[in-house]
C-alpha angles and dihedrals in degrees: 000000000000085000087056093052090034112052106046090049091052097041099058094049104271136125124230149230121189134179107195121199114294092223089037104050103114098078085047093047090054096041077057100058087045082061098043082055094037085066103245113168121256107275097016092101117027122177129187142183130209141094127305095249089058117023092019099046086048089054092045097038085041108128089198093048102089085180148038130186117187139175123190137066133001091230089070102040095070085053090054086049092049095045088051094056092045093055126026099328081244113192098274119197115195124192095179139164118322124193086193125191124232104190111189109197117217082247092063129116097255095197090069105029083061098052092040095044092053093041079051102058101023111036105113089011099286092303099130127104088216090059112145091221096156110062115176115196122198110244094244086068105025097109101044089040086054095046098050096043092058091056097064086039087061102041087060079047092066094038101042109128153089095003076216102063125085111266099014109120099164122063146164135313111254096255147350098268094049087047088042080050096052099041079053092062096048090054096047087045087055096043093056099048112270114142112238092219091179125007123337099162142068121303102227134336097280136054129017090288109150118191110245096264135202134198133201135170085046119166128205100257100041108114098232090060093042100039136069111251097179090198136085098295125122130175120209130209138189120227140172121197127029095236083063098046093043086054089045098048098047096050096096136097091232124071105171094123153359133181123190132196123211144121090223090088082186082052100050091043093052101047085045092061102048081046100110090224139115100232124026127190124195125209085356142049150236094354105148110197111201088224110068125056118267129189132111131260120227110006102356095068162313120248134356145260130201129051115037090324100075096053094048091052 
């Protein structure tokens, strides 16, 4: 991701300030030290750490900073908005929340829509703002999707642990408030009637480790179906027919993603297109190619980086 800030701005002649996350330093201060090596000149690449209401609000009220590029939430993002049109209404990028759609049609390869759809949802633990955490199944294939989804739910389940350690492929959430959040949805998921059909409580006694968790009998305003989780929590739904799913999927403030499973390759394409989201994949997930442009529509964003976008802007 710092690649993606980094290398446009450069490219096209320019010098650069980041803030990286202040939970989140430590792959920006060694990307530091690889420039430092690589020979850049002094000021070209300046990289500072803080707080958003410190480091962050000088970048974005800066009257010298002509851009901002920013990823994380959309909370902020309206401050960043906000900041740009008090100072110098400086180009503002935002790559913000998502709350993305993986449809899966009775006619998919299984066997991959469910690998894809549980490396959507629970690869870094759900803390990506791509994750696919609303999955909707055609009814033809609810019961063996399911199935075979809580399986590999199960399965990081048992190797959920140290990221460190050999084996484990599932780990912690980044800090105590984002594993506090989280813990906060599945409640709120289990206090307004979704069924926790696997997890949906902490791994162990230590650490911010969340089971892998899975709901079903979701209904459309429940929280945990509208908000963003960022964590390892997927809801699942059951459709019939594609003019439903397309309606159901697309009822949502946020438009970053979509991935969509089916052996109709006219079908998939067509559902795709009438997605409300910046990036689609088809028969696969979460796969961001540097060459095409990526970013979200309604509350997930506002322009786009990658491919020729991100040089002219």
């Amino acid at each position: 991701m710092v690649a993606w800030k980094f290398a446009p701005a450069l490219a096209t002649g320019n010098t650069v300030v980041l803030k990286p996350s202040e939970i989140a330093p430590l792959t920006s201060l060694r990307i530091a030290d690889l420039i430092t090596e690589a020979g850049f000149p002094p000021g070209v690449v300046n990289i500072i750490n803080g707080y958003g209401t410190t480091v962050g609000q000088a970048i974005t009220s800066h009257p010298l900073i002509t851009k901002v590029a920013f990823t994380g939430s959309t909370l902020v993002g309206r401050k960043i908005l906000k900041a740009s049109s008090e100072s110098n209404l400086k180009v503002v990028t935002l790559e913000l929340g998502g709350k993305s759609p993986t449809v899966v049609f009775d006619d998919a390869d299984l066997e991959q829509a469910v690998k894809w759809a549980a490396s959507g949802i629970f690869s870094n633990m759900g803390q990506s703002c791509a994750a696919g955490s609303r999955i909707f199944v055609q009814e033809g294939i609810y019961d063996e999707f399911l199935a075979k989804f809580t399986a590999i739910a199960k399965n990081l389940a048992a190797t959920t642990g140290d990221p460190f350690a050999i084996g484990m492929q599932h780990g912690p959430q980044i800090s105590q408030v984002q594993f506090d959040r989280v813990m906060s949805y599945i409640e709120s998921g289990k206090q307004e009637g979704a069924t926790v059909h696997i997890g949906g409580a902490r791994h162990g006694q230590e650490g911010y480790f969340i089971q892998p968790t899975i709901f079903t009998n979701v209904k459309p305003e429940m929280k945990i179906v509208k908000e963003e989780i960022f964590g390892p929590v997927g809801v699942v739904f059951k459709f019939k027919t594609e003019e439903e799913v397309i309606e159901a999927a697309n009822n949502t403030t946020y438009g970053l993603a979509c991935n969509v499973f089916s052996q109709n390759i006219s079908r998939a394409l067509r559902v795709a297109h009438s997605l409300e989201a910046g990036s689609a994949w088809v028969n696969y997930a979460k796969t961001v190619d540097k060459a095409v442009p990526f970013g979200g529509y309604k509350q997930s964003g506002i322009g786009r980086e990658l491919g020729e976008y991100a040089l002219d802007t």
